[in-house]
Structures are given as structure tokens and as C-alpha cells.
TORPA-4810 file (N, C-alpha, C, O; in nm, 3 decimals):
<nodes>
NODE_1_1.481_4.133_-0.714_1.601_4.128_-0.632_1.670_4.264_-0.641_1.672_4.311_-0.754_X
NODE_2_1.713_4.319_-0.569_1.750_4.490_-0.514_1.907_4.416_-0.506_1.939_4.352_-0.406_X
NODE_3_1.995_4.431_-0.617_2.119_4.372_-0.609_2.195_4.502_-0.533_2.279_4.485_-0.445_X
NODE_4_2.142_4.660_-0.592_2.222_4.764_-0.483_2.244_4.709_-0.352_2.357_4.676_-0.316_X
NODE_5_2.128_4.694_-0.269_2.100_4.655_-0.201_2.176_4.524_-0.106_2.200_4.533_0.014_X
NODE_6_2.195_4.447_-0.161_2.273_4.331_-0.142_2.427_4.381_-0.131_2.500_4.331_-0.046_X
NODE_7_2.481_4.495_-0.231_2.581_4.532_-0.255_2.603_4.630_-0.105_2.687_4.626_-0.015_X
NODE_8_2.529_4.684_-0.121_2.567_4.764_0.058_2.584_4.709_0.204_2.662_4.736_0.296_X
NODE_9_2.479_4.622_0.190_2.519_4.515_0.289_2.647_4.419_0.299_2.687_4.353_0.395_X
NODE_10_2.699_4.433_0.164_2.820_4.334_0.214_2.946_4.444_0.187_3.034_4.427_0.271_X
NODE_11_2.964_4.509_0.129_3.056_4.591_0.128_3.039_4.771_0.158_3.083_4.864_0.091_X
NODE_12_2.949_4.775_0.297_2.928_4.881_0.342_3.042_5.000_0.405_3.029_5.122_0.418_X
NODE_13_3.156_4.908_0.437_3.306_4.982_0.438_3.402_4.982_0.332_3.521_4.988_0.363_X
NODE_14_3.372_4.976_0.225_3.434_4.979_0.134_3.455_5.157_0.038_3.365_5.240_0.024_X
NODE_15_3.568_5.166_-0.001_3.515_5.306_-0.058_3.395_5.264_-0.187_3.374_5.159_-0.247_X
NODE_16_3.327_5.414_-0.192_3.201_5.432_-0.301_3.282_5.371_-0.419_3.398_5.407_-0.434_X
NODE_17_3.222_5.270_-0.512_3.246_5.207_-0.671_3.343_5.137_-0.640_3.441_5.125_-0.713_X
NODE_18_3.331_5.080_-0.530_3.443_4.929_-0.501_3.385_4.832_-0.607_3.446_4.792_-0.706_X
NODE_19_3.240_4.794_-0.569_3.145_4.711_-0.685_3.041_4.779_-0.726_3.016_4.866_-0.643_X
NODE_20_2.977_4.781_-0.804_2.812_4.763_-0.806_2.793_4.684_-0.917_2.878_4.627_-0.985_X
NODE_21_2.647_4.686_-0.932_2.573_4.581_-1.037_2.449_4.605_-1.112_2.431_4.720_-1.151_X
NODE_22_2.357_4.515_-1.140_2.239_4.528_-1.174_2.199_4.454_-1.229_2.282_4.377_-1.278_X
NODE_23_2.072_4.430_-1.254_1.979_4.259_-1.281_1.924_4.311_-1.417_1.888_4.428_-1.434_X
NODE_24_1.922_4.241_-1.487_1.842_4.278_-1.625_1.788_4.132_-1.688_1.852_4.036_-1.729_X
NODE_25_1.664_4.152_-1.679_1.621_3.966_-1.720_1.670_3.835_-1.644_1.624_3.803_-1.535_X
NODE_26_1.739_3.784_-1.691_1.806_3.690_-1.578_1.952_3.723_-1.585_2.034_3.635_-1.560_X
NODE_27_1.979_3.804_-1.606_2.144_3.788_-1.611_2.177_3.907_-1.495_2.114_4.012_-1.509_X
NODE_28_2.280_3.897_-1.371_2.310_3.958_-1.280_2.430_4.018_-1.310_2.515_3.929_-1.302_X
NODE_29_2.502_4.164_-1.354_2.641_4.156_-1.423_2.669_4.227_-1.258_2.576_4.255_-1.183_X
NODE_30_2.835_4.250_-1.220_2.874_4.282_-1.120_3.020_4.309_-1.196_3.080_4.235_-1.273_X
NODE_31_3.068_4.490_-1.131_3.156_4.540_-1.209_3.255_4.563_-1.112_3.229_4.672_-1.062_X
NODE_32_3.393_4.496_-1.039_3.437_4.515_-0.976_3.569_4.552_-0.987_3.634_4.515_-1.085_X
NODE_33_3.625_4.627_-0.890_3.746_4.707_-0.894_3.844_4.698_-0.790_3.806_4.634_-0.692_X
NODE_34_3.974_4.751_-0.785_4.069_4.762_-0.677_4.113_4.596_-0.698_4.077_4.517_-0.785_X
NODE_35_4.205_4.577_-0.579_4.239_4.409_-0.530_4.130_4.371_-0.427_4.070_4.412_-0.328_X
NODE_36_4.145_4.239_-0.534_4.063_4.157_-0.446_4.145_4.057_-0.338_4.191_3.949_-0.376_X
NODE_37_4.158_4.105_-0.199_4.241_4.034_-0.107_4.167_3.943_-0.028_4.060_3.895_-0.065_X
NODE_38_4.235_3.912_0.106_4.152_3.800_0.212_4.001_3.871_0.210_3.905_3.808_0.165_X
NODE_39_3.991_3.955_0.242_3.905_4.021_0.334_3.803_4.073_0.199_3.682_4.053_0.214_X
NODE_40_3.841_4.126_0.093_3.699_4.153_-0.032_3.697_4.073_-0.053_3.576_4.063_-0.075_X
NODE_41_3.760_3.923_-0.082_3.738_3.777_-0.141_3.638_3.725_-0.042_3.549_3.650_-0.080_X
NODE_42_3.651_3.771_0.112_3.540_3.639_0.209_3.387_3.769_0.200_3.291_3.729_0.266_X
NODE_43_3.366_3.893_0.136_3.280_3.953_0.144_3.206_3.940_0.028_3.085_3.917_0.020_X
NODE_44_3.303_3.960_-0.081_3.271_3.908_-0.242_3.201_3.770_-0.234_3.112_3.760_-0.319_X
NODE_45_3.217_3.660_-0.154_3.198_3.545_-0.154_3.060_3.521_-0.098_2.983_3.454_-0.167_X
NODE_46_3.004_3.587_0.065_2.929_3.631_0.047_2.784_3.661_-0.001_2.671_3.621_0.028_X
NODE_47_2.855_3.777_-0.112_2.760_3.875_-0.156_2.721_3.750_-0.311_2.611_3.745_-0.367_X
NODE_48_2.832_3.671_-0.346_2.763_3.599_-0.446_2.706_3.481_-0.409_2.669_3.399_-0.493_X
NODE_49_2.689_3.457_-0.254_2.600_3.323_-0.215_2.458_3.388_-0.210_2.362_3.315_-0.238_X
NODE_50_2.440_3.494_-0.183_2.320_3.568_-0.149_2.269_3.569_-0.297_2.178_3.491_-0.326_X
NODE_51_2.303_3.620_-0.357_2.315_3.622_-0.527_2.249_3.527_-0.578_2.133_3.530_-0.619_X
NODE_52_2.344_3.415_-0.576_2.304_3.274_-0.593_2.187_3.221_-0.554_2.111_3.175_-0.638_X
NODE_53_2.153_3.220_-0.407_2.029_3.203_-0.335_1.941_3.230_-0.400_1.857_3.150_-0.441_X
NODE_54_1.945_3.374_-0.425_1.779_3.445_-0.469_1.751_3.448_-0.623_1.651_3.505_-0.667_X
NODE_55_1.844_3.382_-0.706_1.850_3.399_-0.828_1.733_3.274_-0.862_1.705_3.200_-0.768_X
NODE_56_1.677_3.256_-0.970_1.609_3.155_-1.046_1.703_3.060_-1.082_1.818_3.103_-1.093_X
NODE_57_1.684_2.939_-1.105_1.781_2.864_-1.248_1.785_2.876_-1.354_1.679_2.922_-1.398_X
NODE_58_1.872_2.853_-1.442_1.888_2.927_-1.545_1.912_3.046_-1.557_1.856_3.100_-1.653_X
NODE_59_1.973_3.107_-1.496_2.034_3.249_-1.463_2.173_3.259_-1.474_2.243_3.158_-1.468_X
NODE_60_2.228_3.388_-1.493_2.364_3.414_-1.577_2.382_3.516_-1.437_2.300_3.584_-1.375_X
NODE_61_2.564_3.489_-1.416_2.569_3.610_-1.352_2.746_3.646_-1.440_2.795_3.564_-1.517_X
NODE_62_2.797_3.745_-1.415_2.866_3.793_-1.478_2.951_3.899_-1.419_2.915_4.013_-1.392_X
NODE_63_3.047_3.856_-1.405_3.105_3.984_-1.339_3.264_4.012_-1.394_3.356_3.932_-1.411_X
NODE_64_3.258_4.132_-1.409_3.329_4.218_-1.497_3.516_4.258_-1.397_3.558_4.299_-1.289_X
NODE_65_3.546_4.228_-1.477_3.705_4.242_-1.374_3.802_4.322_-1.467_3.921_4.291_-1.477_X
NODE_66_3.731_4.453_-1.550_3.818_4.506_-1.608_3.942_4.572_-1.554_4.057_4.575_-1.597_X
NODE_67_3.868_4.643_-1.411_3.937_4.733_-1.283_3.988_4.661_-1.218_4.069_4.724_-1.148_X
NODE_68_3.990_4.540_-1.193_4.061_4.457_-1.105_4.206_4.464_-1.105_4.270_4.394_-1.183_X
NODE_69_4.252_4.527_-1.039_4.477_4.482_-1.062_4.556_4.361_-1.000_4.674_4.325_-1.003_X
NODE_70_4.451_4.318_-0.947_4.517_4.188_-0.825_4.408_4.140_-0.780_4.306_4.198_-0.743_X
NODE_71_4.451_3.958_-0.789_4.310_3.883_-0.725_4.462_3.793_-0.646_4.553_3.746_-0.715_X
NODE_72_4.458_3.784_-0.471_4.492_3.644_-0.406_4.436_3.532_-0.494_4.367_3.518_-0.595_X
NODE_73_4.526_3.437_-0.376_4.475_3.269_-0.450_4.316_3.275_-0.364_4.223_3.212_-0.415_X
NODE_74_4.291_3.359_-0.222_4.155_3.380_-0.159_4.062_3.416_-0.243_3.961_3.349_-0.264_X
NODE_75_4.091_3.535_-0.302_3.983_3.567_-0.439_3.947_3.454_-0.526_3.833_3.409_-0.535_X
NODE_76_4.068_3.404_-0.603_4.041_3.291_-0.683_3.968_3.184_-0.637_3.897_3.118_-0.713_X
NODE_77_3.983_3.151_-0.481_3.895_3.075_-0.393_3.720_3.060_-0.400_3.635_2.973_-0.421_X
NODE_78_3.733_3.238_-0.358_3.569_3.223_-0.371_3.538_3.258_-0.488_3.415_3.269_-0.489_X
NODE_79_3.583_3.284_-0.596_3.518_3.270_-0.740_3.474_3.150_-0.772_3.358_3.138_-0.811_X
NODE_80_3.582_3.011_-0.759_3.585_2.886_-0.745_3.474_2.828_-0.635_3.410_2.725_-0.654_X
NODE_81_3.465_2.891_-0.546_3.336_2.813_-0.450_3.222_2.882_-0.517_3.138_2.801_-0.556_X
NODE_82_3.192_3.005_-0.543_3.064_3.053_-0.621_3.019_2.995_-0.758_2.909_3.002_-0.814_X
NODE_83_3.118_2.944_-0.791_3.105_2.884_-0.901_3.013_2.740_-0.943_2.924_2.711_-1.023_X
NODE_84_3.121_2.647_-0.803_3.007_2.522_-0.766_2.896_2.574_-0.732_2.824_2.557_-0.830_X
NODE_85_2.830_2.634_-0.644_2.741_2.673_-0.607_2.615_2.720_-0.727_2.495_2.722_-0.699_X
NODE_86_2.649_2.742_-0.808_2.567_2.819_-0.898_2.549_2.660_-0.989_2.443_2.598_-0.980_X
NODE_87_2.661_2.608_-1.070_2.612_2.505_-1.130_2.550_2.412_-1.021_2.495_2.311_-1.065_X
NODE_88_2.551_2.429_-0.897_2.479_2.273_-0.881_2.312_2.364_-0.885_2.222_2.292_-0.929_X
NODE_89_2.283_2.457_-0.860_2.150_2.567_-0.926_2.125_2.576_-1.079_2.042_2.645_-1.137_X
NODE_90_2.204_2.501_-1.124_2.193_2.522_-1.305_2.180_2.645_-1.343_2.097_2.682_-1.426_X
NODE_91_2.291_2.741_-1.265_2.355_2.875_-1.339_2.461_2.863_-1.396_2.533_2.764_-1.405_X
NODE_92_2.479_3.010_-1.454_2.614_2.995_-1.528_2.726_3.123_-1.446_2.662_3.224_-1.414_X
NODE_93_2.834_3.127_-1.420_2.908_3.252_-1.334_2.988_3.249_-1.482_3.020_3.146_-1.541_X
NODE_94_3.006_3.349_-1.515_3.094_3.421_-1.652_3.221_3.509_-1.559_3.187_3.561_-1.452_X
NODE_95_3.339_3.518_-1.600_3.404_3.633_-1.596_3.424_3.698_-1.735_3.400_3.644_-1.843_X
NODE_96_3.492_3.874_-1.709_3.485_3.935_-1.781_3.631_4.006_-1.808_3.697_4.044_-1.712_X
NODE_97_3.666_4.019_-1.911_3.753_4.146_-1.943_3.835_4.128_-1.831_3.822_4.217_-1.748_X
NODE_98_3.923_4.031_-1.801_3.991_3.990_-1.691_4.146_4.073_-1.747_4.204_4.044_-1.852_X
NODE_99_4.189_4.177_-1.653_4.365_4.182_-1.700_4.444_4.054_-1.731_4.412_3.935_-1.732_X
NODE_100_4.555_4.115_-1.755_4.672_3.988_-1.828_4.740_3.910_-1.662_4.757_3.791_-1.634_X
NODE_101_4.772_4.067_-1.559_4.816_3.971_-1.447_4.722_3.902_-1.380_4.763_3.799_-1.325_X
NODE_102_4.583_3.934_-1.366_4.490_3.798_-1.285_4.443_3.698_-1.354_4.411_3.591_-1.304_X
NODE_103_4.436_3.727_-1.479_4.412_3.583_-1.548_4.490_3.508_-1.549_4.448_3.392_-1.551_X
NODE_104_4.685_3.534_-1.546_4.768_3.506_-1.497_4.739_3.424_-1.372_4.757_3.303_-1.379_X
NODE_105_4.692_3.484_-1.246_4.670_3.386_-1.109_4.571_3.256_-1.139_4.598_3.136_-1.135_X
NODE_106_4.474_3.308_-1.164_4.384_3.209_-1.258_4.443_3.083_-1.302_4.424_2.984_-1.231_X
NODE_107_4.509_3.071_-1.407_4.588_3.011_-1.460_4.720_2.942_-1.408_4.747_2.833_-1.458_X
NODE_108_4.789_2.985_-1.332_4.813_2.975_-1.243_4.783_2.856_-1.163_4.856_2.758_-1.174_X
NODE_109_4.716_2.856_-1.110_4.645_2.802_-1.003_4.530_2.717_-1.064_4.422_2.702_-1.007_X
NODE_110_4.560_2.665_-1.181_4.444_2.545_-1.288_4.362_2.613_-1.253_4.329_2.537_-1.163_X
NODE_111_4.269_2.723_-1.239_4.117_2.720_-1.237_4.057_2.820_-1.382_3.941_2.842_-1.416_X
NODE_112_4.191_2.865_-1.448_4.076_2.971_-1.572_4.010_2.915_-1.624_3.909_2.968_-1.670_X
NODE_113_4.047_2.718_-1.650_3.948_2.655_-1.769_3.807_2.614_-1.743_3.724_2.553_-1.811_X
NODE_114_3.802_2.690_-1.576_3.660_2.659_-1.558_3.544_2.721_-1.595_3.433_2.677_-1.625_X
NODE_115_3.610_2.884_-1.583_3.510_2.947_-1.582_3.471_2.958_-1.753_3.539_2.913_-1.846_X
NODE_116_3.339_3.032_-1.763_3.307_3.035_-1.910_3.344_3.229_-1.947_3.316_3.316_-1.866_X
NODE_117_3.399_3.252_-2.065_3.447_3.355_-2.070_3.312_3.468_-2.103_3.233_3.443_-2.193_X
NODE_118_3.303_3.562_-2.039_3.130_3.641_-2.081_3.210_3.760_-2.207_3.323_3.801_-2.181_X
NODE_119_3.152_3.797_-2.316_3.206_3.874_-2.407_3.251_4.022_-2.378_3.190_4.076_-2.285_X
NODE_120_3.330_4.085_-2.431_3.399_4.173_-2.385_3.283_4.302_-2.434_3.222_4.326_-2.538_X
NODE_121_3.294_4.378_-2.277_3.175_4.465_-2.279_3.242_4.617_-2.337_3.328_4.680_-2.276_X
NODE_122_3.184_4.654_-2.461_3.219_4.774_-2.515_3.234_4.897_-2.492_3.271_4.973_-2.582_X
</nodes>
């Protein structure tokens, strides 16, 4: 799976290091940055159904929200729909290194206790 690849296609107007990623064994990590609003949340969403699709079961994906400064309740949306999507595939979606204000929305909005927390990348 060519996750660059996937990554250009969905966020081809985006400035350069909005996201990228990379596959290593089964685990897919995805390192994303800026706010995530209407419009990166329905592309983000997306780029992790495609994800999802082509992945095996039993596969980890992971994505890193150190750079993130702002997620909408839309973002939180499609994290939350990618999420079903993957367990009913018997994956796992991890977030990462989430700031204090979006884990805040998260929380917020009952959904942090869903996700599973992925360990903080050094």
C-alpha cells in the first residue's frame, strides 16, 4: 500500500506537511498538523476509509496529533466514523500525543473514552 500516495490524492491542495505517513508491518502511523476543520475533517475522512479498505485485519493505524491546534466537532466526527469502520475490520485506530485543547473537544463531546491511547512518540 503506497500510503504517500493515498496522501496526495486526498490532500493535493493542501500546503506541503499538512499530513504524511507510512506503513511499517501492519501498523499505518499518520502525522498530522494545522486545524482540522469542515473541509480537512471530510478529506481526512476519506483518506482513512481508503486506509481502512486496503489495510488487512488486525492492523493498527495511528495517527499522531502532536501539531494539531484545533479539531471541529467535524474532525471529531470523522475520527469517530473511522473508527467504527476499522473495528467492524478488527482494527485498532490509536490517537497520539493529542494537545491539552483537542483532547479537550474530545472530551467534550464524550468521544476520548473511545479511542485507545497509542504511546507517546519520542
Amino acid at each position: 500500500m503506497d500510503i504517500e500516495a493515498s496522501i496526495a490524492a486526498n490532500f493535493a491542495d493542501y500546503p506541503k506537511g499538512t499530513i504524511h505517513g507510512f506503513m511499517e508491518d501492519h501498523v499505518c502511523t499518520f502525522y498530522l498538523s494545522g486545524s482540522i476543520d469542515m473541509r480537512y475533517a471530510k478529506d481526512l475522512q476519506k483518506l482513512l476509509r481508503t486506509v481502512i479498505d486496503q489495510l488487512g485485519m488486525s492492523s493498527t493505524i495511528i495517527i499522531d496529533m502532536r501539531y494539531v491546534d484545533y479539531i471541529s466537532s467535524t474532525g471529531v466526527g470523522a475520527f469517530v466514523t473511522s473508527l467504527v469502520e476499522a473495528k467492524r475490520r478488527d482494527m485498532t485506530l490509536k490517537l497520539r500525543d493529542m494537545q491539552p485543547k483537542v483532547s479537550a473537544i474530545f472530551e467534550l463531546l464524550g468521544f476520548l473514552g473511545f479511542f485507545k491511547e497509542a504511546p507517546t512518540h519520542g
